[in-house]
C-alpha positions in Angstrom: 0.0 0.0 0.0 1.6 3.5 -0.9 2.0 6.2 1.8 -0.7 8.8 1.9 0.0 12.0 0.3 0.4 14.8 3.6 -0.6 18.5 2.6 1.7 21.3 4.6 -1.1 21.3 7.3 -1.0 18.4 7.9 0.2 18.3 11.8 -2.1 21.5 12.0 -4.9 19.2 11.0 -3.8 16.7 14.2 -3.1 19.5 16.6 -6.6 21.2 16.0 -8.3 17.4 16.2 -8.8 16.9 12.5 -10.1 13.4 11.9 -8.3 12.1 9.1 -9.0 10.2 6.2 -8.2 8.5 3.0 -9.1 11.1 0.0 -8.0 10.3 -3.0 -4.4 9.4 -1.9 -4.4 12.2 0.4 -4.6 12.1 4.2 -7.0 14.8 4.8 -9.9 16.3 7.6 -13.2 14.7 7.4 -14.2 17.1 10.5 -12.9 18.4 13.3 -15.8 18.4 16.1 -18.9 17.9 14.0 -19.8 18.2 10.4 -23.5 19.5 11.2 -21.7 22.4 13.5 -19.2 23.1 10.6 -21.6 23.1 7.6 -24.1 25.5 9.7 -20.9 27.6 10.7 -19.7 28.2 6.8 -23.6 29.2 6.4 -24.0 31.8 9.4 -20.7 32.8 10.2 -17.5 31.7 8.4 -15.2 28.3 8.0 -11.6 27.5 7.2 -11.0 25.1 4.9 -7.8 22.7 3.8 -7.8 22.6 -0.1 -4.3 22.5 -0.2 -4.6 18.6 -2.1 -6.3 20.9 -5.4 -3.8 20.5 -8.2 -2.6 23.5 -10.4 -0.9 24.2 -13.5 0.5 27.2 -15.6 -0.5 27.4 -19.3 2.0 29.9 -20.9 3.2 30.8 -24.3 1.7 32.8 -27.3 -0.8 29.9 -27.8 -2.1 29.4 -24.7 -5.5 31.1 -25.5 -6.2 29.2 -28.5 -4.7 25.8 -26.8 -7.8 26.5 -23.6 -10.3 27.6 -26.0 -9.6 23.9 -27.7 -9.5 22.1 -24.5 -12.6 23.4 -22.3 -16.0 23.8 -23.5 -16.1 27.5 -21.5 -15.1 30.4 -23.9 -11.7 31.5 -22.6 -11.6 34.3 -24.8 -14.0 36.2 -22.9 -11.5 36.5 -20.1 -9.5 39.5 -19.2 -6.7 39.8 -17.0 -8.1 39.1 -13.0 -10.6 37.1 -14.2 -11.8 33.2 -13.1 -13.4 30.7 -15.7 -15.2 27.4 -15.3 -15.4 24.9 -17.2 -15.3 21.5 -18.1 -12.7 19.5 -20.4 -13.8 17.1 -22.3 -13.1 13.8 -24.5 -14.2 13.5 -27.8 -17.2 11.4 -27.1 -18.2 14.0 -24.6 -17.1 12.4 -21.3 -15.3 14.9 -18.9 -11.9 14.5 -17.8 -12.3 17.0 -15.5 -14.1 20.2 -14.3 -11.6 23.3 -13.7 -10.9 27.0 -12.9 -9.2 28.5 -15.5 -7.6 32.1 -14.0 -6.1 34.9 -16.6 -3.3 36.8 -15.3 -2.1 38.2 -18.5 -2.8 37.1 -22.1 0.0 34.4 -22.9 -0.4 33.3 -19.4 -2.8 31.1 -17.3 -3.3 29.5 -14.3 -5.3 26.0 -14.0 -6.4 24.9 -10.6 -7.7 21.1 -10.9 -8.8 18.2 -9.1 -6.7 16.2 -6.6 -7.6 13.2 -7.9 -7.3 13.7 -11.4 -3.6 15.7 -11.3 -1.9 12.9 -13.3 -4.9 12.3 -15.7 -5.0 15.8 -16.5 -1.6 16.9 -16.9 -1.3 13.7 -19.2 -4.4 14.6 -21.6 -3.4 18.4 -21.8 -0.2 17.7 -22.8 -1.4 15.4 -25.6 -3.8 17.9 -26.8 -1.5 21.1 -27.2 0.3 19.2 -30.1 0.3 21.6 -32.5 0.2 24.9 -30.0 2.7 27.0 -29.2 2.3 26.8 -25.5 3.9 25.3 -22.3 2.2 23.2 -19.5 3.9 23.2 -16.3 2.9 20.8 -13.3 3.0 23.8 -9.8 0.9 21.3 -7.6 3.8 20.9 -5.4 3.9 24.7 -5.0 1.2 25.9 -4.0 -0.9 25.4 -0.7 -4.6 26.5 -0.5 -6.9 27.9 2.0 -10.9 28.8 1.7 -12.3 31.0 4.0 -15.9 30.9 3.4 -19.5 32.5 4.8 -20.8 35.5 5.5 -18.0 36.5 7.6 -15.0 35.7 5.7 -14.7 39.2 4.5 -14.7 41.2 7.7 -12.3 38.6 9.0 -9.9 38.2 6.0 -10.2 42.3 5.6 -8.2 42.6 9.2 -5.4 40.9 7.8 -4.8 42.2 5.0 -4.7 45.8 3.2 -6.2 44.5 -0.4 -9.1 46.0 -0.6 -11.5 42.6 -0.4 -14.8 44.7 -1.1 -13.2 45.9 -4.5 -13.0 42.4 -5.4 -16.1 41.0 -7.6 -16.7 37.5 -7.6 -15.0 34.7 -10.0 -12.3 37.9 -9.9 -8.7 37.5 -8.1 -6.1 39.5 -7.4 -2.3 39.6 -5.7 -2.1 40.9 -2.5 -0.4 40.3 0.9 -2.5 38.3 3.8 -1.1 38.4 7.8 2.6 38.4 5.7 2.2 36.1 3.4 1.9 36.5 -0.4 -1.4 35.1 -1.9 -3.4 35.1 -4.8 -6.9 36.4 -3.6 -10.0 34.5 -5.2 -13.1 35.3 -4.4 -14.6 31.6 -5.3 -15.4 28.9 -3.2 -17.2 25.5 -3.3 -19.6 26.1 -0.4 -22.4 28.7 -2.2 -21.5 31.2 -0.2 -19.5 34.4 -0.1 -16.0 33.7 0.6 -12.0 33.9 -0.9 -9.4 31.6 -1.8 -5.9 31.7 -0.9 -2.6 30.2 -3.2 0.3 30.8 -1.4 3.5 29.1 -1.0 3.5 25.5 1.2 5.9 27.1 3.5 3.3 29.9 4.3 0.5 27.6 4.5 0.6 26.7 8.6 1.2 30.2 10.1 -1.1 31.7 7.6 -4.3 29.2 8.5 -3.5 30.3 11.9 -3.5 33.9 11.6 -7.1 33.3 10.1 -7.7 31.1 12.9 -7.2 34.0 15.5 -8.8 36.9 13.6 -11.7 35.0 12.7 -11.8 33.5 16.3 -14.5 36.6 17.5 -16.6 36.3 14.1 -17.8 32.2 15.1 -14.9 31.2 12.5 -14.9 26.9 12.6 -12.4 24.6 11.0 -14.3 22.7 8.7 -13.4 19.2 6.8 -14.2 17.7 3.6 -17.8 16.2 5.3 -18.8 19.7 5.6 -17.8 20.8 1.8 -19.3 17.9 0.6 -22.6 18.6 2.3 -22.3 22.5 1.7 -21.7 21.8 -2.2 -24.7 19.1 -2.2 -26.7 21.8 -1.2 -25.6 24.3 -3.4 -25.9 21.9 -6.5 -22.5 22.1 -7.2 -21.3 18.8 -9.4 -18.2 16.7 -7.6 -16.4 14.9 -10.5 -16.5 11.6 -9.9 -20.2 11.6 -8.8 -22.5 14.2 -11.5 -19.4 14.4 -13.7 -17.3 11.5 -14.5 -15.5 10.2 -18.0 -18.6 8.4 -18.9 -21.4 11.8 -18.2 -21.1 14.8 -19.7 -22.0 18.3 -19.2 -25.2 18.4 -21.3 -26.7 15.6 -19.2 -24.9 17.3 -15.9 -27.5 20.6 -16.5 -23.8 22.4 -17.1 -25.5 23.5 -20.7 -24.4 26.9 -19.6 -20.6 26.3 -20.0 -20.8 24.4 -23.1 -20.5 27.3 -25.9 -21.4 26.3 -28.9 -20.9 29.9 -30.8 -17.4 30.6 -29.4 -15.0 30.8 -32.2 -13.0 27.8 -33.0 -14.0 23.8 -32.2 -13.7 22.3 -29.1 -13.0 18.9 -28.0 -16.4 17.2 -27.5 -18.6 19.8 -29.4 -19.7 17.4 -32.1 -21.2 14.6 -29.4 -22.5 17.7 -26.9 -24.5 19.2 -29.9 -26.0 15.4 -30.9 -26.4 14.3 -27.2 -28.4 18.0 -26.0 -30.7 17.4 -29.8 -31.8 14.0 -28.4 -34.4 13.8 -26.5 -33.7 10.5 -24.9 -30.3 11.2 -23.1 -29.9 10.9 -19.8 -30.5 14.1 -16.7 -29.0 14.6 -13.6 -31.4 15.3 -11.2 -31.7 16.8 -7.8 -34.0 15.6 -5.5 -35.5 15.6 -1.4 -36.8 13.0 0.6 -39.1 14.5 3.6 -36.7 12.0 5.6 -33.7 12.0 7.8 -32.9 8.6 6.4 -29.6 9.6 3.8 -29.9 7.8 0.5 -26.4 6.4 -0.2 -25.0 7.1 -3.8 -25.2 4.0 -6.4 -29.0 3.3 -4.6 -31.1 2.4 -7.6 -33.8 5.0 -8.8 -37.5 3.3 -9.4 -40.3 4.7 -11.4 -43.8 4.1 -10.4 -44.0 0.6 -11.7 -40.7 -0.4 -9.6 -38.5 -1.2 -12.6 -35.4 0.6 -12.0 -34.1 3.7 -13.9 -31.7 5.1 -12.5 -29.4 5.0 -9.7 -28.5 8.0 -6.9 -24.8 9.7 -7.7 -24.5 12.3 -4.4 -26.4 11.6 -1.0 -26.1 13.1 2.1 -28.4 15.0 5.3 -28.6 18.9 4.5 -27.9 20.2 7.8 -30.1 23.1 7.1 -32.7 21.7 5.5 -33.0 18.8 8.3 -33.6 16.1 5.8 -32.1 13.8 3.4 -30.7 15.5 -0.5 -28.8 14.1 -3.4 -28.6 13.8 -7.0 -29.3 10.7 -9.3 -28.8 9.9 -13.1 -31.9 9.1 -14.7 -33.3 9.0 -18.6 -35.2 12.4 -19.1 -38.4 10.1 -20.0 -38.1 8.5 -17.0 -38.4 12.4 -15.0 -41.4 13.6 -17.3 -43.2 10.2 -16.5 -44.2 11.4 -13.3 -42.6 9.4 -9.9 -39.6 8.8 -9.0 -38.7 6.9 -5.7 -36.0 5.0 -3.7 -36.5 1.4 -1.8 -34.3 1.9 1.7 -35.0 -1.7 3.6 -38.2 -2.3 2.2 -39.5 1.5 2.8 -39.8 3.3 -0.5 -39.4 7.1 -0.3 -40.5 9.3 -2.9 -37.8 11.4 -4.7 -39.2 15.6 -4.8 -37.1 16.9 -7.6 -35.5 20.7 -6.6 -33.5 22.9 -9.0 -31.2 23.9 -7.0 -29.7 25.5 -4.9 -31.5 23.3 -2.0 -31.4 26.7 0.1 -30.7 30.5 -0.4 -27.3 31.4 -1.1 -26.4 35.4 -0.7 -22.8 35.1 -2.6 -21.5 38.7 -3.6 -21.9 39.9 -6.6 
C-alpha cells in the first residue's frame, strides 16, 4: 500500500483534532468536532477550509488562449486579466476529464487549478492535446498550498489581515495581495455557495497563515471545517463533484452544465460534435436533484425506481442537508423517466419518494 500524500497542514490538522481520512491518496480532515456544526458555521458565520490537495498548472506561451479555448468547453476568450473561468474539459465522445478553474493573469499566461484526484490524468491529456500549439504546460501542484475561508463573515475577517481592498474584489475575480505576511493570490470563489476567498500561497506559508485566520476569525464564530462539511455545503448548493454528476462516462449536457458548453465561441472544441448530438436528443440521460421528507440519507449508487418499480436510474450524491434537516442528493436518470411522473428510492423495504429541486437546495447570498 503507498504512503498517503500529507498537505503542509498536515500536523495542524492533528493539533486542531482533524479526523483524518483516505481522499483520494491524500490524508485529509473529514471534521474536526462535527460536520452538522461546521456546515451550519460556513452558512452563518465563516469556516476555514484545507484545499491545499487541489492541483494546479501554468499554461503559458503565445498559444495558450487558442490551446484552452480547444481544451474546455467554456469560452476562454471572454477572459481579461483578473478574471476566473469554469469549465469542463472534455473527451471526444463528450465524457469529462475534468471540471476546472481557468484564472487569466495576463494574455500568454494562465493559471489552471484542478482536481486532486485527477492531477496525473489531466496533466497527461493536456499535454497530448497542445500538439500543434505554441504553448507550455507546467505541473506547480507541489507549490502551492490552499486555503478557503468561506461565509458571511470571511470578508470582515480576512479584511483585518490584510490591506487588499477585499470589497473591490467581484466574484469569479482574483487579485495579488499580501494576507497576515504572506503573499497570496486572492479568489473570491469557493465550493460552499457562499460568499467567501481563496488563498494560493507558498506550502511554506500555509501553517502560520491558517493560523493567523484562525485568530482573527476566532470573534466572528470562525470553525475549521473538513471535507464532510464541503461535501454537504456543495450538495446543497448543486455544485457537481467529478467523480459523482461528472465522470469520463457523463457529460456536461446531461450534468445541467449547458451553460458552459458554448457552442458559438470561435473555433471547435474537443467534444462539441457529441455535446451538440447528445443535447438534440431527446432520450439522453438528466442529472437530477432531489429531497426525501426523511432523515434517512440515501447512499450514492441506490437504484432509482419509477412508479411501476422497474429501476431507472441510480442516486450519484447523497447526504443530510444540515439546514434543511432532511435527506438531499442527485441521481442519473433518462429524461423520459423524470417527465413520467414518480420517481422513488426502496431503503430496507421503505420506498421514499424522490421531490425533484432545481437547486440551490437553500438561499445562497454570494457577492456579486
Amino acid at each position: 500500500m503507498s504512503e498517503l500524500q500529507r498537505t503542509p497542514l498536515h500536523a495542524f490538522h492533528v493539533a486542531h483534532g482533524g479526523r483524518m481520512v483516505d481522499f483520494a491518496g491524500w490524508d485529509m480532515p473529514v471534521q474536526y468536532q462535527s460536520i452538522l456544526e461546521e456546515h451550519k458555521a460556513v452558512r452563518t458565520t465563516a469556516g476555514l477550509f484545507d484545499v491545499s490537495h487541489m492541483g494546479e498548472a501554468d499554461v503559458t506561451g503565445p498559444g495558450a488562449e487558442a490551446f484552452l479555448n480547444r481544451l474546455v468547453t467554456n469560452d476562454v476568450s471572454k477572459l481579461y486579466p483578473g478574471r476566473v473561468l469554469y469549465s469542463p474539459m472534455c473527451r471526444p465522445d463528450g465524457g469529462v476529464v475534468d471540471d476546472l478553474l481557468v484564472y487569466m493573469h495576463e494574455p500568454e499566461r494562465y493559471f489552471l487549478v484542478i482536481n486532486a484526484s485527477n492531477i496525473a490524468k489531466d496533466l497527461a491529456w493536456m499535454r497530448e492535446q497542445a500538439a500543434g500549439f505554441d504553448v507550455t504546460i507546467t505541473d506547480r501542484s507541489d507549490d502551492y498550498a490552499l486555503l478557503a475561508v468561506q461565509g458571511p463573515k470571511a470578508e470582515t475577517i480576512l479584511q483585518s489581515l490584510t490591506g487588499a481592498k477585499l470589497g473591490m474584489l467581484r466574484y469569479y475575480h482574483f487579485g495579488e495581495g499580501t494576507v497576515a505576511g504572506v503573499h497570496c493570490y486572492i479568489s473570491r470563489t469557493g465550493y460552499t455557495g457562499e460568499d467567501g476567498f481563496e488563498l494560493y500561497h507558498a506550502t511554506s506559508d500555509a501553517p502560520a497563515l491558517a493560523e493567523a485566520i484562525m485568530q482573527a476569525g476566532a470573534a466572528h464564530g470562525l470553525q475549521l471545517a473538513g471535507l464532510g462539511a464541503r461535501d454537504s455545503l456543495r450538495l446543497e448548493a448543486g455544485y457537481p463533484l467529478y467523480g459523482h454528476e461528472l465522470n469520463d462516462d457523463l457529460s456536461p449536457i446531461a450534468a445541467g452544465l449547458g451553460w458552459t458548453v458554448k457552442f458559438q465561441k470561435e473555433g471547435s472544441f474537443t467534444g462539441a460534435e457529441a455535446l451538440q448530438a447528445e443535447k438534440a436528443d431527446p432520450a439522453r440521460r438528466r442529472v437530477v436533484f432531489f429531497r426525501t421528507g426523511d432523515r434517512r440519507i440515501v447512499r450514492a449508487g441506490a437504484e432509482v425506481l419509477d412508479a411501476s418499480g422497474a429501476v431507472v436510474g441510480s442516486v450519484l450524491s447523497g447526504t443530510m442537508s444540515p439546514m434543511l434537516g432532511e435527506a438531499i442528493g442527485s441521481a442519473l436518470v433518462p429524461a423520459a423517466a423524470v417527465e413520467a411522473g414518480e420517481l422513488a428510492v426502496d431503503l430496507r423495504g421503505k420506498k421514499f419518494v424522490l421531490q425533484l429541486v432545481k437547486p440551490p437546495f437553500v438561499e445562497l447570498k454570494k457577492s456579486s
